[in-house]
N, C-alpha and C positions, 0 to 999 in steps of 0.2 A: 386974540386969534378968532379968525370968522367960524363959525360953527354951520355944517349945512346938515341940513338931516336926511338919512335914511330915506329914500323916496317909497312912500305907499307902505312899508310894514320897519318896524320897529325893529331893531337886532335886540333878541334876548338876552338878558344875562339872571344867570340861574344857577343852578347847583344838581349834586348827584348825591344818593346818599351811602353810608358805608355802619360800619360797627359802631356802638357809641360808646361813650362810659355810663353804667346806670351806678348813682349812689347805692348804696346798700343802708340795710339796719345796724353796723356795726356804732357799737356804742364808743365814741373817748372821751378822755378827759378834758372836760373845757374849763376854761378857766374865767367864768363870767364876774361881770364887778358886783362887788357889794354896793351898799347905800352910801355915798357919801364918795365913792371911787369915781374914776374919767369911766364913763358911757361911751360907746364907740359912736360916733358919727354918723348919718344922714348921709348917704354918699352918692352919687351915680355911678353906673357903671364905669362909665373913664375917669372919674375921678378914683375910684376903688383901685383899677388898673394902677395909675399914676404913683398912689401910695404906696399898691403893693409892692411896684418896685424899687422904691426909695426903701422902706421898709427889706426885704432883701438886699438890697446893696449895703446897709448900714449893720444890718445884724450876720450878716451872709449865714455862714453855719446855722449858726442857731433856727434857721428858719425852716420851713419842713415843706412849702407850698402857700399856698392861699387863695380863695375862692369869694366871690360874690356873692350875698344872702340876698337874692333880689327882692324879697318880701319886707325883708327888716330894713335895705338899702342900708347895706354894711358890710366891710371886709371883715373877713376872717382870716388872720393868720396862724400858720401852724410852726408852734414853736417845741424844740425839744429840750430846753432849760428855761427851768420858770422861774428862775432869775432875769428872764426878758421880760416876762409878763407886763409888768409896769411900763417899760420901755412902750411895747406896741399898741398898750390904752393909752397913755399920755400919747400919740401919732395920732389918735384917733379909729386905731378897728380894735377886734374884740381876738383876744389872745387863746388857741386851744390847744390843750398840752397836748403831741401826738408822742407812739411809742417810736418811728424811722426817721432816720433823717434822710436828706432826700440823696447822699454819699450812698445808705442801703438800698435804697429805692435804685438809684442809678446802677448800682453792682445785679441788683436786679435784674433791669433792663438789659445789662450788656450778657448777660447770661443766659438770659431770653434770645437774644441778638445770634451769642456762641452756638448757641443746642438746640433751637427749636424755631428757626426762621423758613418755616413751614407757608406755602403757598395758602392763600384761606385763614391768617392769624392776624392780629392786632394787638398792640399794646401799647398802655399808656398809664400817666403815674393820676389817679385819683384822687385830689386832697381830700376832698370830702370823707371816704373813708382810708388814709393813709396808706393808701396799697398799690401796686401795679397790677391793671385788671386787664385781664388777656380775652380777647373773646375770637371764638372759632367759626367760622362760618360753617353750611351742611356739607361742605367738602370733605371736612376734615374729620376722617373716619378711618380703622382701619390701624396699618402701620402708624400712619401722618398721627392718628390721636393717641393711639401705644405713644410716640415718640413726645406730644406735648404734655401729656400725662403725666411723665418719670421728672420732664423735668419742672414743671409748675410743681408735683408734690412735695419735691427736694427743698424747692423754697419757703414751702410751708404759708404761714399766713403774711409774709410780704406780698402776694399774689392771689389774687382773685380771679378766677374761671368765667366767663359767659356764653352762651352759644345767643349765633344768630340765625335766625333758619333760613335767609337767605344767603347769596353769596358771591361775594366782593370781588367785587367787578370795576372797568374804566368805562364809560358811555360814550360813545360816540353813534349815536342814531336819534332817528326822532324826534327833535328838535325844534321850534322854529326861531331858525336863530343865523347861522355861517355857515355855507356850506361846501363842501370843494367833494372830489373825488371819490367816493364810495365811502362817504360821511355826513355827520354835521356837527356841530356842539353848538352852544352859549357862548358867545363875547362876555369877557368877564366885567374890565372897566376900560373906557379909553385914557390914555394917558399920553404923553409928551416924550420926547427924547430928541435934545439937540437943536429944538423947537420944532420938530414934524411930530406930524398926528400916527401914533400905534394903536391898539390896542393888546390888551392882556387877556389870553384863555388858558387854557390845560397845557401841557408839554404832552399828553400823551394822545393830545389831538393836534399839536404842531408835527407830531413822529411820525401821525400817520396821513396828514394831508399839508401840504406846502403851499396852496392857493384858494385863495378863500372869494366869496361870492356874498351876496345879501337873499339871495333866492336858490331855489332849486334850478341847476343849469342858467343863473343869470350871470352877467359878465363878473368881471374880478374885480375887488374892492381893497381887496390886500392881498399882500404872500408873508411869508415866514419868513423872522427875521433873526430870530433866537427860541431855541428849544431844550429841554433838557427833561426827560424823562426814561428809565424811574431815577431813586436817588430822590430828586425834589420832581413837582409836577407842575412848571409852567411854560409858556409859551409867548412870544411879541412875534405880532405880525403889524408891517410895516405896511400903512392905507395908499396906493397906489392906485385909487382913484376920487375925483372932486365927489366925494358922501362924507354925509353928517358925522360929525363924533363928538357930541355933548358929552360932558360928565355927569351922566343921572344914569338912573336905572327905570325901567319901563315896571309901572305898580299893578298895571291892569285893568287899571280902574277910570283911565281919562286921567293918569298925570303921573307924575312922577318924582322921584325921591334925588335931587342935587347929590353929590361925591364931590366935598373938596378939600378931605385930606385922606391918608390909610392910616391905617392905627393896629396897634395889637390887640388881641382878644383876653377877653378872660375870663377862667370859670364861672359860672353861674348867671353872667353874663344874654340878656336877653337878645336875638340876634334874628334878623331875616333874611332870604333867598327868594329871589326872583325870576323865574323861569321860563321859557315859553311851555315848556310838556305841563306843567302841574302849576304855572302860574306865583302867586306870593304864596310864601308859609312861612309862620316863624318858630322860634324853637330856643333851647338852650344850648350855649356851648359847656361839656360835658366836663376837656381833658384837653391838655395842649402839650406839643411836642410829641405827638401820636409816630407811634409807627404801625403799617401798614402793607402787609405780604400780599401783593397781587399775584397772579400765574406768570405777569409779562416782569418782575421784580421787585423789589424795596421802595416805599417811599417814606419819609423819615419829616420830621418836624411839623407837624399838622394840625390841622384846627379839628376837635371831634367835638361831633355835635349829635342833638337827637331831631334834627329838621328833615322833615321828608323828600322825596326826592324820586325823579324815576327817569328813563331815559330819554335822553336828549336835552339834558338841564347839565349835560356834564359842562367843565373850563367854565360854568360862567361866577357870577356874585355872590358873594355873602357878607352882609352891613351890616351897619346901625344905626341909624339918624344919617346924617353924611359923609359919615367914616366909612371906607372900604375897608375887610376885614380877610376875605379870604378868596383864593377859587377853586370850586369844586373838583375834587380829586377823584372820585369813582365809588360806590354806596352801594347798598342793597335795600330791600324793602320797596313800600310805595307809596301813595298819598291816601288810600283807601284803611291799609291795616296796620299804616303808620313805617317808618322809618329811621335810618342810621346815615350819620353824613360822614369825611372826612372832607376840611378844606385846607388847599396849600396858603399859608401867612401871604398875603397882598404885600407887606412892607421887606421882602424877602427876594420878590421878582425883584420888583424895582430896584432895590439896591443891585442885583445879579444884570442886570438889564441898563443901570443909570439913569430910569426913566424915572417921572413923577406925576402925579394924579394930575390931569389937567382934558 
């Protein structure tokens, strides 16, 4: 397929940021090899992914989570009978006993979901310290934290508390990136469907403009072709006119980063956002299958991260080498005293869409 570019300014793709997951000090039981035991494995991030889920699929119950040790380049999985133990060193990562499985966690989650699905909240299951960590943003005060209060202390130490002092928002301003109607955001990734050229941004900037442009007040490059926000938060708009749509991301630097597949993310996981407001930044991803209480609704299965972000970076990228990993779903914070992301999973539209990296 011919690829033509963008005349004179680059379409953004970028990110917004939101709540993260921070690890804590909580100490567990790990269950490292002795002398003479299988050592866990040298991994890369998508390799660690890859295992982790074969590792899950094969143990299921028994597994509790698992995360990335970027420094050791090694998984970790979290096992709650150590009667696995053996099992997930012979695979290759490093086996730690936790006290939940992720059955507690999930009953958790859905009770968090029942009693306290407060505008301004967020929640997500933390392997790192075995818990579901709730964080509030400064809205939540008043009645709204009487009410998260009664029910995060009922659960006791399955949950973890955090406040953010900003607060959780969708971006559509600022930008330089797409722009239609009394907005703008980030182009996330261009992608294929059917063999025509789309691309992928936010849904909850598909909701709120249906015709998109490369400029402020320039002609139309695309319109909206699929949307759904809240719930999940993406967006296809269909290119209806002869502009460029490579599969890269603009680095900022005089070049840019190729996209030729999407992939899933995974904890601990090193990962970057490219923006037009705030440029590259990169970061960790924190917690996955997030959810996320905006004012305008729910957004549910998400990538949390601690990658900065400020407006006008919303709907666009989040990678890693050439993998597409997410798009930006709405954040708080900034690039100065730092930041909190959420990204909706890239391999999520596309399936809801039929479309594929291209």
């Amino acid at each position: 397929m011919k690829h033509r570019r963008i005349p004179k300014r680059r379409v953004a793709i970028a990110g917004a940021g939101i709540a993260a997951l921070v690890a804590t000090g909580v100490t567990l039981q790990s269950a490292h090899a002795a002398p003479g035991e299988p050592q866990p494995e040298t991994l890369s991030a998508g390799a660690a992914g890859k295992l982790a889920h074969t590792l899950t699929a094969t143990l299921k119950g028994d597994t509790a989570g698992s995360y990335y040790d970027a420094k050791a380049k090694k998984l970790v999985v979290n096992v709650v009978d150590k009667a696995v133990v053996d099992q997930v060193r012979e695979a290759g990562a490093e086996a730690k006993v936790v006290k939940y499985t992720l059955a507690e966690l999930g009953k958790a989650r859905q009770t968090l979901k029942e009693k306290a699905t407060i505008p301004g909240t967020s929640w997500s299951v933390d392997p790192r310290t075995n818990k579901v960590v709730v964080t509030a943003d400064s809205t939540v005060k008043g009645a709204r934290k009487a009410t998260l209060d009664k029910v995060t202390d009922a659960l006791g130490d399955l949950v973890e508390v955090k406040r953010s002092a900003g607060k959780f928002s969708t971006f559509i301003a600022g930008g330089d990136a797409i722009w239609g109607d009394g907005g703008r955001c980030s182009l996330g990734f261009n992608v294929v469907k059917d063999g025509e050229p789309y691309f992928l941004t936010a849904g909850h900037c598909t909701e709120a403009i249906s015709s998109w442009s490369d400029s402020q007040g320039g002609s139309e490059i695309g319109t909206n072709a699929g949307s759904e926000f809240p719930g999940n938060d993406y967006g296809l708009v269909k290119y209806t006119s002869d502009t460029d749509h490579p599969s890269e991301v603009d680095l900022y630097n005089g070049s840019t980063q190729a996209i030729s597949k999407a992939g899933d993310a995974t904890v601990g996981q090193t990962v970057t956002r490219s923006g037009s407001t705030t440029q590259v930044h990169d970061g960790e991803v924190t917690g996955l299958d997030a959810t996320v209480n905006y004012q305008e609704g729910s957004v549910s299965g998400l990538i949390q991260t601690n990658v900065c972000a400020e407006p006008g970076d919303s709907g666009g990228a989040l990678f890693a080498g050439d993998t597409a990993l997410g798009l930006t779903s709405g954040g708080s914070g900034d690039c100065s005293s730092g930041g909190e992301t959420f990204f909706q999973p890239v391999p999520e539209a596309l399936q809801a869409f039929g479309a594929e990296i291209g």
